[in-house]
Backbone as numpy.savetxt, mean C-alpha at the origin, in Angstrom:
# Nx Ny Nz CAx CAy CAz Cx Cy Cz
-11.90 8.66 -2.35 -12.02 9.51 -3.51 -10.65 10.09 -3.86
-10.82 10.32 -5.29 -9.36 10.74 -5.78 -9.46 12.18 -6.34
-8.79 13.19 -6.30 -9.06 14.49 -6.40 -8.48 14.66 -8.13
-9.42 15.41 -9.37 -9.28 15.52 -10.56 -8.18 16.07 -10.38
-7.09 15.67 -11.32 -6.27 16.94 -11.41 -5.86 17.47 -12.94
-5.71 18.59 -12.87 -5.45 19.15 -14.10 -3.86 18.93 -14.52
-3.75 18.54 -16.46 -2.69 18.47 -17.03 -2.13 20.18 -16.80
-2.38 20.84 -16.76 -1.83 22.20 -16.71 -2.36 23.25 -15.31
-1.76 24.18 -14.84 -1.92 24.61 -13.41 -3.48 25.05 -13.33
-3.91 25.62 -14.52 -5.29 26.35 -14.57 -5.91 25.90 -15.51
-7.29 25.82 -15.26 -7.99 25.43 -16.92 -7.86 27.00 -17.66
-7.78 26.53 -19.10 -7.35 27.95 -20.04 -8.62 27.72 -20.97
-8.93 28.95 -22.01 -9.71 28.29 -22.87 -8.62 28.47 -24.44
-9.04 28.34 -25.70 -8.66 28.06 -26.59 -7.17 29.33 -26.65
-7.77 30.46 -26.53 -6.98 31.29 -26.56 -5.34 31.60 -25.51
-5.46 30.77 -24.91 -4.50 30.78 -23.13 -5.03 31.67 -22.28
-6.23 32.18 -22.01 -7.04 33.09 -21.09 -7.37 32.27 -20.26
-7.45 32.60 -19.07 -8.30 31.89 -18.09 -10.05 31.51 -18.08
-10.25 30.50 -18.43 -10.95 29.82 -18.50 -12.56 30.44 -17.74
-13.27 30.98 -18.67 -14.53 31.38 -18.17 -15.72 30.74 -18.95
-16.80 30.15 -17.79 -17.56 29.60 -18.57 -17.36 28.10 -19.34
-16.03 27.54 -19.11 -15.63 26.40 -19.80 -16.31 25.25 -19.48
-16.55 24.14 -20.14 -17.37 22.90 -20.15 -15.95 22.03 -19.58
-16.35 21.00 -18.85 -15.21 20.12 -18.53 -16.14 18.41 -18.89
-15.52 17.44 -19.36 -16.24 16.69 -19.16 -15.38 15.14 -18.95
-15.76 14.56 -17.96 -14.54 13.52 -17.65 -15.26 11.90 -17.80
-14.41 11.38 -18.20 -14.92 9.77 -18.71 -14.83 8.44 -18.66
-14.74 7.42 -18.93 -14.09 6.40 -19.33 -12.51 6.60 -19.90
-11.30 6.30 -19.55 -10.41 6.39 -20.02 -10.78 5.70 -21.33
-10.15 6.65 -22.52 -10.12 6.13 -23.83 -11.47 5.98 -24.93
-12.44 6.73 -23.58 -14.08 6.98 -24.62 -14.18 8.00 -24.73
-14.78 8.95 -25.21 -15.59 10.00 -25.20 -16.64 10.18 -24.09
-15.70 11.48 -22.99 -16.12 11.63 -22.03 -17.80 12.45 -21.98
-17.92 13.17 -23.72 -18.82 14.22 -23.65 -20.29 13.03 -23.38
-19.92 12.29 -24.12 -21.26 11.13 -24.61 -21.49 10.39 -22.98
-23.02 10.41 -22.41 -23.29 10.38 -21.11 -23.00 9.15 -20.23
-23.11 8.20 -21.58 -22.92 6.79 -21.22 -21.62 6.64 -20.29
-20.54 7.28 -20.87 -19.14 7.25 -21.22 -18.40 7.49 -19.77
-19.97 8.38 -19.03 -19.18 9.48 -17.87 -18.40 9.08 -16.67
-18.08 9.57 -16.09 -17.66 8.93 -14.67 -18.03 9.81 -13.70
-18.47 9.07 -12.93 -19.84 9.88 -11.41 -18.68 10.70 -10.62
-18.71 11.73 -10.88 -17.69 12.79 -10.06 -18.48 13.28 -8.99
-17.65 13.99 -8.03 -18.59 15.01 -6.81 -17.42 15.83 -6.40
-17.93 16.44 -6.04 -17.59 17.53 -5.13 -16.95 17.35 -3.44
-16.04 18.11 -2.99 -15.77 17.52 -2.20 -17.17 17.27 -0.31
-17.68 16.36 0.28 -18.08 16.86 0.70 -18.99 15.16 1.08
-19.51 14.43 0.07 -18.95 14.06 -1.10 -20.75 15.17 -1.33
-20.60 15.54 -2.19 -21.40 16.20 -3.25 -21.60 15.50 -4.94
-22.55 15.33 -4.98 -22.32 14.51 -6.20 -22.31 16.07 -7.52
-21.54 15.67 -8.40 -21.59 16.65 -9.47 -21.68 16.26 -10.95
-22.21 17.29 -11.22 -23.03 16.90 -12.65 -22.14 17.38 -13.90
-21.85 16.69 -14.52 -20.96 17.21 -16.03 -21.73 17.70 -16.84
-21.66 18.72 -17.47 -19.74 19.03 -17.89 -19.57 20.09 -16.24
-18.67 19.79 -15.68 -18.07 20.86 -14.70 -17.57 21.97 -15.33
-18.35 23.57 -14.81 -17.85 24.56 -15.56 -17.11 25.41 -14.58
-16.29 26.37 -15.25 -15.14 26.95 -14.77 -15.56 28.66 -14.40
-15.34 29.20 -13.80 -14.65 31.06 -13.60 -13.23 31.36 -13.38
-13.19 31.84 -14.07 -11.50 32.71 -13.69 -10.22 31.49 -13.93
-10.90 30.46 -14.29 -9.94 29.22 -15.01 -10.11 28.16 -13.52
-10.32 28.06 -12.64 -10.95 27.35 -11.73 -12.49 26.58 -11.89
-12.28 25.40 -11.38 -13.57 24.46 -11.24 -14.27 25.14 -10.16
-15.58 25.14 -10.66 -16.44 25.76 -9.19 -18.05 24.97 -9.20
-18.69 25.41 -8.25 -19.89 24.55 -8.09 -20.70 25.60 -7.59
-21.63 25.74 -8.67 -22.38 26.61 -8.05 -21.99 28.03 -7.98
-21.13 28.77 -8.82 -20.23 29.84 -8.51 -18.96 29.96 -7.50
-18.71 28.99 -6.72 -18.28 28.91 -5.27 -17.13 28.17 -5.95
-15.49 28.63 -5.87 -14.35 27.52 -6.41 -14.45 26.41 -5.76
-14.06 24.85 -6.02 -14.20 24.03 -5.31 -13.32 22.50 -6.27
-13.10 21.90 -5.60 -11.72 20.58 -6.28 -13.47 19.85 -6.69
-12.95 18.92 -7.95 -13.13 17.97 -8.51 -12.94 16.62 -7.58
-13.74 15.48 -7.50 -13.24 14.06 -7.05 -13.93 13.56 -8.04
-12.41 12.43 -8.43 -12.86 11.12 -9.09 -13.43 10.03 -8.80
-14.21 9.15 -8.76 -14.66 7.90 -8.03 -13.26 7.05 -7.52
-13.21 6.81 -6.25 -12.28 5.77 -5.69 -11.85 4.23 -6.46
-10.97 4.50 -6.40 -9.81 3.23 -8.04 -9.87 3.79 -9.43
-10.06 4.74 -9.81 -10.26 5.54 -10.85 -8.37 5.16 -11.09
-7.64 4.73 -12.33 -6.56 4.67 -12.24 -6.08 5.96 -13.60
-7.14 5.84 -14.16 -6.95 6.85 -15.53 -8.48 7.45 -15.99
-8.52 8.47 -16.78 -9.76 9.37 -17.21 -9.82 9.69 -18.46
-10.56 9.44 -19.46 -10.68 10.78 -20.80 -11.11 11.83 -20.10
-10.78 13.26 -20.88 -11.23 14.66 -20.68 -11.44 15.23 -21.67
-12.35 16.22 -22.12 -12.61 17.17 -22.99 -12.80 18.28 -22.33
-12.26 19.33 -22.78 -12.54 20.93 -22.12 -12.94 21.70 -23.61
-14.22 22.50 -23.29 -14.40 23.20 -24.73 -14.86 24.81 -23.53
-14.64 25.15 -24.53 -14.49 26.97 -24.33 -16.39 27.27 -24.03
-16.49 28.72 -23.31 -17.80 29.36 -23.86 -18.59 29.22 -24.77
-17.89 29.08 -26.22 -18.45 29.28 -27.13 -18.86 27.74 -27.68
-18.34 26.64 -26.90 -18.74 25.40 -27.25 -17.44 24.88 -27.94
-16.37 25.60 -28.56 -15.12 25.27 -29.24 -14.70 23.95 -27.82
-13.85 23.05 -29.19 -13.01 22.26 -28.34 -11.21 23.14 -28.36
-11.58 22.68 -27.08 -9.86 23.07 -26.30 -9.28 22.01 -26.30
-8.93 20.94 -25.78 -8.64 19.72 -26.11 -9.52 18.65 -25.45
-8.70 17.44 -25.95 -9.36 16.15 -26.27 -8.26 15.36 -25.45
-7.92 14.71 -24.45 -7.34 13.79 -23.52 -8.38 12.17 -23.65
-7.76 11.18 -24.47 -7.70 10.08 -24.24 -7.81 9.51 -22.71
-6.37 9.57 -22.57 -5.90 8.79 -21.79 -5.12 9.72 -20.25
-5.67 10.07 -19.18 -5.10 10.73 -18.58 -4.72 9.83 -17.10
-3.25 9.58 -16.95 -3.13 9.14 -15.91 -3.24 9.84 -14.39
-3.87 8.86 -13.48 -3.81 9.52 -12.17 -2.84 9.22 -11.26
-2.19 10.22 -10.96 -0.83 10.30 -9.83 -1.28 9.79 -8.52
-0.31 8.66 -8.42 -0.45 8.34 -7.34 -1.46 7.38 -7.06
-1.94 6.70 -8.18 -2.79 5.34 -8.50 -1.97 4.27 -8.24
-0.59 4.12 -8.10 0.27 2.99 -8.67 0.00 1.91 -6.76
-1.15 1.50 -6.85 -1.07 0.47 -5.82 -1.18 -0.71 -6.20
-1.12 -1.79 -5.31 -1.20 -3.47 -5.80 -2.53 -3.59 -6.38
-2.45 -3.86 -8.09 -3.28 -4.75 -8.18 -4.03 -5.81 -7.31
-5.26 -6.42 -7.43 -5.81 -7.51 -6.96 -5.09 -8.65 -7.90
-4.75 -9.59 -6.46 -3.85 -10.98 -7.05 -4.80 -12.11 -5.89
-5.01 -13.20 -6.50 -5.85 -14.11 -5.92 -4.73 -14.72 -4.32
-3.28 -14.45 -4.68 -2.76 -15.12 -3.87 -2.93 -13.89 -2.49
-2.92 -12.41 -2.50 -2.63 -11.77 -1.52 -3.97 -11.41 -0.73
-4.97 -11.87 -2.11 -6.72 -11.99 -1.16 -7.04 -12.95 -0.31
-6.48 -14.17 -0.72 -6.35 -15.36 0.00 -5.40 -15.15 1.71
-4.27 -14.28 1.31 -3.54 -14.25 2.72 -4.33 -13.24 3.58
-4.65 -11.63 2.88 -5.72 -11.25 3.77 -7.20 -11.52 4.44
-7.67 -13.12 3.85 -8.19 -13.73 4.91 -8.26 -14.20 5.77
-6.69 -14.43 5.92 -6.66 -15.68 7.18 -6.64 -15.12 8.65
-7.21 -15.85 9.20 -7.27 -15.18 10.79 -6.35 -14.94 11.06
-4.67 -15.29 10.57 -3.69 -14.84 11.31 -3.41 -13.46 10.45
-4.20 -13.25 9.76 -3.85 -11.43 9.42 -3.52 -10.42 9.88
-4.52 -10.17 10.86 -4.74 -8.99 12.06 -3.68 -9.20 13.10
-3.45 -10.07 12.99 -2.33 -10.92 13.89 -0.39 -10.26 13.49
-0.39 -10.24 12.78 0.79 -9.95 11.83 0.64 -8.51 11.29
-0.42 -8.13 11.20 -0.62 -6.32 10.91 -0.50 -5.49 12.00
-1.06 -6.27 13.07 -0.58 -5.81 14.19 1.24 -5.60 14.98
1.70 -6.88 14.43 3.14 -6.97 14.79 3.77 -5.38 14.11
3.57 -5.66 12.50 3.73 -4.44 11.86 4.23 -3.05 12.35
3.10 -2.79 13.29 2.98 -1.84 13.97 3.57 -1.17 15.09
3.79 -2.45 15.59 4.54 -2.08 16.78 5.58 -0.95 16.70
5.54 -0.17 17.81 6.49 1.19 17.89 8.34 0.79 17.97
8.37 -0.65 18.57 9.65 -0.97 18.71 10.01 -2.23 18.99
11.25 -2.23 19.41 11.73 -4.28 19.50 10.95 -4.33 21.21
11.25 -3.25 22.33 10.88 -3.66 23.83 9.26 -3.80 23.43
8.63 -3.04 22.65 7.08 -4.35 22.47 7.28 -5.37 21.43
7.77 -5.31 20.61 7.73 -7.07 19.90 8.30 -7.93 20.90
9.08 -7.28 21.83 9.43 -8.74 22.75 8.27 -8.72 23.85
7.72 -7.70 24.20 6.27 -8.40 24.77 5.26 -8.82 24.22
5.18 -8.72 22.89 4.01 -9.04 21.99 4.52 -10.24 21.60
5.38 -11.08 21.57 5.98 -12.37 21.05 6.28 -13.08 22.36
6.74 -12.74 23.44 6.74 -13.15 24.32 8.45 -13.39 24.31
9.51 -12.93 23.92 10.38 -13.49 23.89 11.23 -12.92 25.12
11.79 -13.53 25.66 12.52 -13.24 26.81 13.92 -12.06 26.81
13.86 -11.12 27.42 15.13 -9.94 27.52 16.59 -10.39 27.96
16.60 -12.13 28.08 17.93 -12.76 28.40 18.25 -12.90 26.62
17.61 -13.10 26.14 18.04 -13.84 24.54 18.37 -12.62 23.87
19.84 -12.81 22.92 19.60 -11.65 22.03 18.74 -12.14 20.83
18.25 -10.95 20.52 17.56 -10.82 19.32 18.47 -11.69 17.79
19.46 -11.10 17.80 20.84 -11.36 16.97 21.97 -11.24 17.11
22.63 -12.36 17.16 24.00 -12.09 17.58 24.62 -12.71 19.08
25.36 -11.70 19.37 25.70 -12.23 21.46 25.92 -13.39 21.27
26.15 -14.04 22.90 26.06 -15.20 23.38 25.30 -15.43 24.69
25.23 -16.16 24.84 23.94 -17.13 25.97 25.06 -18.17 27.24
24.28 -17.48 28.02 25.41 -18.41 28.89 24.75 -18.99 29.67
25.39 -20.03 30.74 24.37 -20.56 32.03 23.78 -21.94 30.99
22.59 -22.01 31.54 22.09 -23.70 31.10 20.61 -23.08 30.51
20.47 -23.84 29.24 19.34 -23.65 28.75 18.17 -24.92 29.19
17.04 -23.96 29.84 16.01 -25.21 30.32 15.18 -25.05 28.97
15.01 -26.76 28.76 13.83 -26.62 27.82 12.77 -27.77 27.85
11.53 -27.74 27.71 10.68 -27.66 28.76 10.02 -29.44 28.44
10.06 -30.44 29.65 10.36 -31.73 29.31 11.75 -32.40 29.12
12.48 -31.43 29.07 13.84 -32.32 28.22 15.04 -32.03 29.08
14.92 -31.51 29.98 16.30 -31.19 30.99 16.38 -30.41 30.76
18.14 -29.71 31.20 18.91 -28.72 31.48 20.17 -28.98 30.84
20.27 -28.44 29.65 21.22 -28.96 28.87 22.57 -27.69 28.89
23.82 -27.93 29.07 25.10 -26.75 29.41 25.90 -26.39 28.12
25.66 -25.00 28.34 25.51 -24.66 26.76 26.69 -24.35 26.55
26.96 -23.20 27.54 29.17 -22.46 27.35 30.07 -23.77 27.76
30.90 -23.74 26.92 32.28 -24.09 26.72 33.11 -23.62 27.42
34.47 -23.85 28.09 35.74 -22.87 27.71 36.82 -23.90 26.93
37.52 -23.32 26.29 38.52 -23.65 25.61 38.16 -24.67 24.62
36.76 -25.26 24.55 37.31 -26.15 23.61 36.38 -26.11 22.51
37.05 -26.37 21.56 36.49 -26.42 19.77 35.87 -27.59 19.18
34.86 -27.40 18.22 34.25 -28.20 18.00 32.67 -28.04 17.88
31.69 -29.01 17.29 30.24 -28.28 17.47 29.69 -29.14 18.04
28.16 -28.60 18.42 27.83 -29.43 19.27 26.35 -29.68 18.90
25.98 -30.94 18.48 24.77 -31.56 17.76 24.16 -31.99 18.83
22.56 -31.23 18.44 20.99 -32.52 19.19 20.67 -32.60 18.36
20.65 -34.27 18.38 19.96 -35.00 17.07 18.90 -35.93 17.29
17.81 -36.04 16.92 16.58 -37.27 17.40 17.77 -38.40 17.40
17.36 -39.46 18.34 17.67 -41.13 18.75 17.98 -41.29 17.33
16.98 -41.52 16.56 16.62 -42.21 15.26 17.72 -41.31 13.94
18.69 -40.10 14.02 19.21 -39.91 13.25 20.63 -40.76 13.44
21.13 -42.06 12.82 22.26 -42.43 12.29 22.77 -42.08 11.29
22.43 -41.05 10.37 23.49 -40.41 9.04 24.46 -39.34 9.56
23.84 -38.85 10.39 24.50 -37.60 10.69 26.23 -37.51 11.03
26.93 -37.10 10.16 28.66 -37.33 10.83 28.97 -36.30 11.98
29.05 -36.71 13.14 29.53 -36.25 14.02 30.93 -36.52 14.74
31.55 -36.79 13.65 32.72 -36.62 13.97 34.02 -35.40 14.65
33.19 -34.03 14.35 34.22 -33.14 14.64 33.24 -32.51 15.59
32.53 -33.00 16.34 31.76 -32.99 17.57 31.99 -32.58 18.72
31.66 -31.57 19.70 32.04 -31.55 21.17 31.53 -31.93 21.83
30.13 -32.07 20.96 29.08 -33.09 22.09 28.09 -33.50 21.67
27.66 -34.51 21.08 26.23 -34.47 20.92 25.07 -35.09 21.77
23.81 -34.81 21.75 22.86 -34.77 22.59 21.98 -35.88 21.46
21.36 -37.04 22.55 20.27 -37.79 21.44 19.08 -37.44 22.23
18.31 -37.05 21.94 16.89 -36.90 21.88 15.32 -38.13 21.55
């Protein structure tokens, strides 16, 4: 639920007095909120359902005599409003009233589709994590590897394929593993390459 809020700090009535007795009535953005069809199912907080027009004391919404906040129905992004005085006078007329703090993602077919997939919970979870020492237990990645950056020394085992020697000294050049089957590849300025 989204809490009504008022264009101005207090409801007033025609005169700038604080609002006694005032009719409130909230709607369809862009209909006529007074007309019943039009309405939008408000409550109270609690959830309390509440009945329009919501009337005022002392320029406050109340229920029942008792002050108390307004809620809009949940995704409510905008509202018409009418406020009329005691006497039934209109105070104003609001079209179009935006709600603060509505501005979330639209529904898009592509991001409904990704929050189905079993690997969701999977990845919302990563999210979460408090820090890198659990993503490296939650990924499994080993506290020898940097994350980014550094260097790696000693012999990298990898698993089926030997023990391949990774540090250098002194000498320049790069060093390619390439499948058997790649002959395009120029390895000419090579320190070593590995066929696979």
């Amino acid at each position: 639920m989204t809490d009504l809020t008022n264009p101005v700090p207090v409801w007033l009535d025609g005169l700038g007095q604080l609002a006694d007795g005032a009719k409130i009535y909230i709607g369809v953005a862009g209909s006529d909120p007074e007309l019943p069809a039009n309405q939008l199912a408000l409550s109270f907080p609690g959830p309390v359902a509440a009945t329009q027009p919501i009337r005022t004391l002392g320029g406050y919404t109340v229920n029942g005599g008792s002050r108390t906040s307004v809620q809009l129905p949940g995704g409510t992004t905008a509202y018409s409003i009418t406020v009329r005085d005691a006497a039934d006078v209109l105070v104003f007329y609001i079209a179009n009233v935006p709600v603060f703090g509505a501005g979330y993602q639209a529904a898009d077919a592509d991001l409904t589709a990704i929050a189905a997939l079993t690997t969701t919970a999977f990845g919302r979870n990563l999210l979460t994590l408090p820090d890198a020492a659990a993503l490296d237990t939650a990924t499994g990645r080993p506290a020898s590897l940097p994350a980014a950056g550094g260097t790696v020394s000693g012999n990298i085992n990898r698993a089926g394929a030997g023990a391949y020697l990774y540090s250098h000294t002194g000498a320049k050049g790069k060093i390619y593993i390439l499948p058997t089957s790649d002959t395009t590849t120029d390895t000419s300025d090579a320190l070593l390459v590995f066929r696979t």
